[in-house]
VMD Tcl script that draws the C-alpha trace (Angstrom):
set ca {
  {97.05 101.29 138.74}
  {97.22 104.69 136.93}
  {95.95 105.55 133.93}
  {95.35 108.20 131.50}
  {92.10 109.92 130.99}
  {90.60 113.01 128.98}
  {88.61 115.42 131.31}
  {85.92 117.85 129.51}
  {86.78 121.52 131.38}
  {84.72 123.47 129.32}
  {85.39 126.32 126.96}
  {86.68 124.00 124.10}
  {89.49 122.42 126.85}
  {90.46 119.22 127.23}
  {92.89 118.25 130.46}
  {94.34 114.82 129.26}
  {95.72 113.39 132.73}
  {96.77 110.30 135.07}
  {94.18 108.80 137.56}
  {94.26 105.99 139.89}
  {91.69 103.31 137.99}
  {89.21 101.89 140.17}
  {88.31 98.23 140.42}
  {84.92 97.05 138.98}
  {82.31 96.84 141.47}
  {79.97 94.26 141.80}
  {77.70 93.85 138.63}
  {81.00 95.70 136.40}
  {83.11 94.69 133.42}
  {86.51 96.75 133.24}
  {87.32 97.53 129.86}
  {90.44 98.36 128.42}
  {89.31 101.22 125.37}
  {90.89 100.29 122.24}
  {88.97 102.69 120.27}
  {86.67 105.33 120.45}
  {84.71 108.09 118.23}
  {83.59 111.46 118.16}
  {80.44 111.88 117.67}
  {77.40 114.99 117.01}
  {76.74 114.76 120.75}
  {80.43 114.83 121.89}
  {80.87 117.56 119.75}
  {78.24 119.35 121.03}
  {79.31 118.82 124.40}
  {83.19 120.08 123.40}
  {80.91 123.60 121.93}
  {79.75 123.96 125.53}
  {76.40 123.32 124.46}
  {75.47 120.65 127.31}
  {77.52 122.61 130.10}
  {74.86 122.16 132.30}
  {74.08 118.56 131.79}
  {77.97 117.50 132.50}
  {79.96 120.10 134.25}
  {83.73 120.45 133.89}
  {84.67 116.36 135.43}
  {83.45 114.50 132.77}
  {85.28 112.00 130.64}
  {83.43 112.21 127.21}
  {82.80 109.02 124.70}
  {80.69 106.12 124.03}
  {81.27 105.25 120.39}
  {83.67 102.51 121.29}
  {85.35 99.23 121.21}
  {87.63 97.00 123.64}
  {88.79 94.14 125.54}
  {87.38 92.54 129.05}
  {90.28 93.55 131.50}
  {88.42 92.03 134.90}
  {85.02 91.42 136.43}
  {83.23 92.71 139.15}
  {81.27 90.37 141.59}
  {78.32 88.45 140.14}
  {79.15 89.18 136.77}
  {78.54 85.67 134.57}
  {79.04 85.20 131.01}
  {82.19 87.45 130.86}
  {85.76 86.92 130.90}
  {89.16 88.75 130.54}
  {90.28 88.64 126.92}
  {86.65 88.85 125.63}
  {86.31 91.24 122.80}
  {82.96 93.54 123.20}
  {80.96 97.19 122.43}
  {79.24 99.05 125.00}
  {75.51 99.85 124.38}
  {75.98 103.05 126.50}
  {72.26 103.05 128.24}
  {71.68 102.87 131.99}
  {67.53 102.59 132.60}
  {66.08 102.90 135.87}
  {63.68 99.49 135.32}
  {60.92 100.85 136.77}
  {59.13 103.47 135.16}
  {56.19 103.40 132.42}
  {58.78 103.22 129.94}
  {60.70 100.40 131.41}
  {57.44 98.56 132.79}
  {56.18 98.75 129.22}
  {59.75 96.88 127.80}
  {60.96 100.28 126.39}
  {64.25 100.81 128.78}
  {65.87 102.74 125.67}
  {63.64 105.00 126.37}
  {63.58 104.88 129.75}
  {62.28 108.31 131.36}
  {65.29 108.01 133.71}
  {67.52 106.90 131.21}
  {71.50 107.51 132.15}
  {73.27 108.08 128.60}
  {76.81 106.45 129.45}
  {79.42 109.10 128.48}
  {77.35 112.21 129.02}
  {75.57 111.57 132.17}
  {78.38 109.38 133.87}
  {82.19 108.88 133.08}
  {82.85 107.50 129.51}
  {85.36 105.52 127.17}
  {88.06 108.08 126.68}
  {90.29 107.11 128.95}
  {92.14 103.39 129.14}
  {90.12 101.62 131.75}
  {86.80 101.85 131.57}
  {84.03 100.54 134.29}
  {80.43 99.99 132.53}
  {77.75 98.09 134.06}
  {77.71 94.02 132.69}
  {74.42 94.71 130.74}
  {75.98 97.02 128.69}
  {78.05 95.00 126.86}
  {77.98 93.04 123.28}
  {80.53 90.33 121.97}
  {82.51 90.79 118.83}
  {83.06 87.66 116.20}
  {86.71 87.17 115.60}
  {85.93 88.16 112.34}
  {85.30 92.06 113.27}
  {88.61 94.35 113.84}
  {88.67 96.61 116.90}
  {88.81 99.57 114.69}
  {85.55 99.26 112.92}
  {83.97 98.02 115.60}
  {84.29 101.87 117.32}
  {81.83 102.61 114.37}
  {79.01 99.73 115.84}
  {77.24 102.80 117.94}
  {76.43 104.55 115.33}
  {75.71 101.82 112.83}
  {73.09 100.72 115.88}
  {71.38 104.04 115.89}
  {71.22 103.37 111.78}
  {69.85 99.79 112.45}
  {67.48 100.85 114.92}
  {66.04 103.79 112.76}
  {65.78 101.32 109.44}
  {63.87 98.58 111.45}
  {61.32 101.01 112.36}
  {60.76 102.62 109.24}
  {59.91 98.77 108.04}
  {61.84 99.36 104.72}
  {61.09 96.86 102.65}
  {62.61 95.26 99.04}
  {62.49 97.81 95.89}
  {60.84 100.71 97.99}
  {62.33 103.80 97.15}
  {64.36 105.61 100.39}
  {65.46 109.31 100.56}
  {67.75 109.91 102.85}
  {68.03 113.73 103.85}
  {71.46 114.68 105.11}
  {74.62 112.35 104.26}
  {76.46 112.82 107.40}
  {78.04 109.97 109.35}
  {74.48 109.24 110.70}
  {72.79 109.41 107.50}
  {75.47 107.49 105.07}
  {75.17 104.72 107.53}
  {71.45 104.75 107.55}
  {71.79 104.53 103.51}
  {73.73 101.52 104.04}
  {71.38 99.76 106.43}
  {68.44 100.71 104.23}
  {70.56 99.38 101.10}
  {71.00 95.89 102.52}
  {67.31 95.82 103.46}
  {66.41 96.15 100.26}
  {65.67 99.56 99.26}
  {66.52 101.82 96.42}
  {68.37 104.71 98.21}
  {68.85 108.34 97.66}
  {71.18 111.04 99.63}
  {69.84 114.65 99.30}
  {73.10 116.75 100.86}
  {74.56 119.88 100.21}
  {78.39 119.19 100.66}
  {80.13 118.16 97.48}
  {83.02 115.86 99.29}
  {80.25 113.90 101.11}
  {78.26 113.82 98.12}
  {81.33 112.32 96.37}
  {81.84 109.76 99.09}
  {78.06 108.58 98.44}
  {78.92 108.43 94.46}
  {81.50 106.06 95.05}
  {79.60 103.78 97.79}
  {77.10 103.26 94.93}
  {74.01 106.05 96.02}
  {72.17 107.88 93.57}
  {72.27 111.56 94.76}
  {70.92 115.28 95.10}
  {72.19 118.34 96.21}
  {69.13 120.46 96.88}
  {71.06 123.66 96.22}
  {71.65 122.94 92.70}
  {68.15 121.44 91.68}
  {64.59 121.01 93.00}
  {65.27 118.07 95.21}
  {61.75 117.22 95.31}
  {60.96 117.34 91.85}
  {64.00 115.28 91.36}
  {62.74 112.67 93.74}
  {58.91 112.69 92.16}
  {61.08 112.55 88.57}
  {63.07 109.28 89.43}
  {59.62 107.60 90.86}
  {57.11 108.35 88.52}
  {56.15 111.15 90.06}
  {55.10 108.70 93.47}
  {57.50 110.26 96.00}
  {59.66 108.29 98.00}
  {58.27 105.03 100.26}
  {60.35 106.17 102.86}
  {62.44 108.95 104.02}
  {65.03 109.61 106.84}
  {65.16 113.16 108.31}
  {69.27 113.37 109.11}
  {69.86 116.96 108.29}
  {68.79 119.08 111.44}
  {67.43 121.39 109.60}
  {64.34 123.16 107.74}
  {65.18 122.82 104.53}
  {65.30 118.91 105.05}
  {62.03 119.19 107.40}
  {60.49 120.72 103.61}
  {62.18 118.20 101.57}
  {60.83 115.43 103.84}
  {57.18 116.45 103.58}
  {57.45 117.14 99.69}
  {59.10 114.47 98.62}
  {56.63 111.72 100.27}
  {54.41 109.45 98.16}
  {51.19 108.59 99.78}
  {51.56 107.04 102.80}
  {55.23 107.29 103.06}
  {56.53 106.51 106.56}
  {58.98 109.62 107.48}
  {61.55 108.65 110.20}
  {62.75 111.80 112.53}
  {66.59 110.97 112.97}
  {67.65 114.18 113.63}
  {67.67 116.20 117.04}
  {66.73 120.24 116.04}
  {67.77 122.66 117.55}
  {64.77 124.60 117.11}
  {60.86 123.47 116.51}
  {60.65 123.12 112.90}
  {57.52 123.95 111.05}
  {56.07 121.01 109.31}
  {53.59 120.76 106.29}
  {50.86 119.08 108.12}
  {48.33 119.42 105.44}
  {50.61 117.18 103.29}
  {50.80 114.80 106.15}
  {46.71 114.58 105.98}
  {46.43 114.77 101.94}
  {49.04 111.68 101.50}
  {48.13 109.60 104.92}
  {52.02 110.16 105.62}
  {53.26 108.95 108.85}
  {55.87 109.93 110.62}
  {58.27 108.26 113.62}
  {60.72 109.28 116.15}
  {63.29 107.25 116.06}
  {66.01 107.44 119.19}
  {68.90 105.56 120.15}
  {68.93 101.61 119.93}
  {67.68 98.48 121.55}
  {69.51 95.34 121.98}
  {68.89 93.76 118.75}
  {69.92 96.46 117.21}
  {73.32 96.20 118.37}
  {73.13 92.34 117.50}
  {72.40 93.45 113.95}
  {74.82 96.13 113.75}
  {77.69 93.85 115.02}
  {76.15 90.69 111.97}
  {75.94 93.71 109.41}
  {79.86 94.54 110.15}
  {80.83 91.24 109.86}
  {78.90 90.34 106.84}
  {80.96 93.15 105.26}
  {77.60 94.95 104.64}
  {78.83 98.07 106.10}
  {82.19 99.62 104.25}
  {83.11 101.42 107.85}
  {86.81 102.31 106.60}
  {85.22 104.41 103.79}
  {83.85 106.81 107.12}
  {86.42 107.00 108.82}
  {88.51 109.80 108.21}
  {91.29 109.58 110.94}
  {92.95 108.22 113.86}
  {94.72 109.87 116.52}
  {95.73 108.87 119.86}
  {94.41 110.19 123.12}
  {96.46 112.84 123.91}
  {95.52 114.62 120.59}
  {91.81 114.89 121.82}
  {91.99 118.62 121.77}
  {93.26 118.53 118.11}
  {91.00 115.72 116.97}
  {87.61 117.93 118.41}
  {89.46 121.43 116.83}
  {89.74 119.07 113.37}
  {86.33 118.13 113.35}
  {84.87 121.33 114.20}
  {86.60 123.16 111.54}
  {86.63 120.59 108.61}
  {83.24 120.25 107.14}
  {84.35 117.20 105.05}
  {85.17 114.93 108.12}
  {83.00 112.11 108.72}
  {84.29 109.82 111.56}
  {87.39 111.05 113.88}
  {88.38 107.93 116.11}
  {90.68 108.37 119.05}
  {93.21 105.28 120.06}
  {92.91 105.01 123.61}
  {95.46 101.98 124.05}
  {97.81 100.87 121.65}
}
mol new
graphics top color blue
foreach p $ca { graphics top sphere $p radius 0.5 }
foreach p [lrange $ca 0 end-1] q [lrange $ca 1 end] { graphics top cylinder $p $q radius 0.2 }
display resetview
């Protein structure tokens, strides 16, 4: 069966083409792509950033959403017609990370999309573990926007937010609105520090109190709305130093700071503020199962408005335009490509 498929060929190129699909071997699930997303990492990849890491063959995406097409021998559990997301990790299963229950981590660990082919294209082969089942209830098209919501879950649950603590969240990106969300319905009293007025619009209307550091002291601001206590917890989602400062200032004592962000650079933290307040801080990467789980319940509770991120739809053969768009428009939030009608 032929199919078409969007091939990464470097220098910002795209080569959107027909291949003969392959049948799932043993331990598979074939998916037929509905939807998928651009994300950070795709776009980095698109930038030529990761050239190295995937050469010019690689089908890009992992932020995604489909239908079971077949099954691959020894696959139980799954059937065609079954409506899923693909948590895009491959572990090895037997390293200290794995031995130790940590295969998110994994110190082998194949990202699905990057380090293998991904979900642009309209058949899709992923290993069986991959996958998650969507409620009736969920549509196809927010669904593409689980991924992300995961990494959101996943960096929520392990800053422990709890009822009425006060949240700062630095950097009100895709990433960061949805960790706001998450950290909303878990109880906590959010604020988005971000610089860019259309994003800091979008958080006005999704109900956020807000900051943009270039206009005031976002620190004092934060201190101000607390009682001069600092926030409980605070979500690093920016990239960059001025957030890294904000992060450190802005703590009360013993805040827990989560590290969402991947720099580019080593940042210079205030570690004497780390030892005065008894701050903590966490790396936070990826997902775990339950954190799909929860991502999936949170989208069908209606916790998560993912049509207010999404800022447009095109299908596969404008992936070249859809990566230019993003690139170029720093009020996007979430690009989605249709992969099959």
């Amino acid at each position: 069966m032929t199919i078409t498929a969007a091939f990464y060929r470097g220098d910002k190129k795209f080569d959107v083409t027909q291949i003969d699909s392959e049948a799932p071997s043993a331990g598979q699930v074939q998916i037929e792509v509905a939807y998928c997303g651009i994300c950070g990492t795709d776009l980095h990849a698109y930038l030529g950033h990761m050239d190295a890491r995937i050469g010019f063959e690689r089908i890009l995406g992992h932020e995604m959403s489909g239908v079971v097409k077949s099954v691959g021998e020894g696959v139980e559990g799954w059937a065609e017609g079954d409506r899923i997301v693909v948590r895009p990790l491959d572990h090895c299963g037997d390293c200290p990370a794995c031995n130790r229950g940590h295969q998110h981590i994994c110190h082998n660990l194949k990202f699905i999309g990057l380090d293998s082919q991904g979900a642009m294209q309209q058949l899709w082969n992923v290993p069986a573990h991959t996958l998650h089942r969507l409620p009736d209830g969920v549509s196809l098209r927010d669904a593409a926007l689980i991924e992300p919501l995961a990494v959101a879950s996943h960096d929520v649950r392990m800053a422990e937010v709890q009822p009425g603590e006060d949240v700062l969240v630095i950097g009100g990106g895709p990433i960061g609105m949805l960790v706001a969300m998450v950290a909303r319905a878990a109880g906590g009293k959010v604020t988005i520090s971000e610089i860019n007025e259309n994003r800091l619009a979008l958080a006005s209307r999704l109900g956020f109190d807000t900051i943009n550091p270039r206009q005031v002291d976002a620190a004092a601001e934060i201190l101000n709305k607390t009682g001069d206590k600092g926030a409980d917890v605070i979500f690093e989602v920016s990239g960059v130093q001025p957030g890294v400062d904000l992060m450190t200032a802005a703590a009360a004592t013993r805040a827990r700071i989560v590290m969402v962000a991947i720099h580019a650079t080593k940042p210079q933290v205030d570690l004497f503020r780390f030892f005065w307040r008894e701050i903590r801080m966490l790396g936070a990467r990826v997902y775990e199962p339950q954190d799909y789980d929860q991502a999936i319940a949170s989208i069908a509770a209606g916790e998560i408005d993912a049509d207010a991120l999404i800022t447009d739809i095109r299908p596969l053969d404008e992936i070249a335009e859809a990566f230019a768009a993003l690139t170029s428009n720093p009020n996007a939030m979430k690009s989605l490509l249709q992969i099959n009608g």
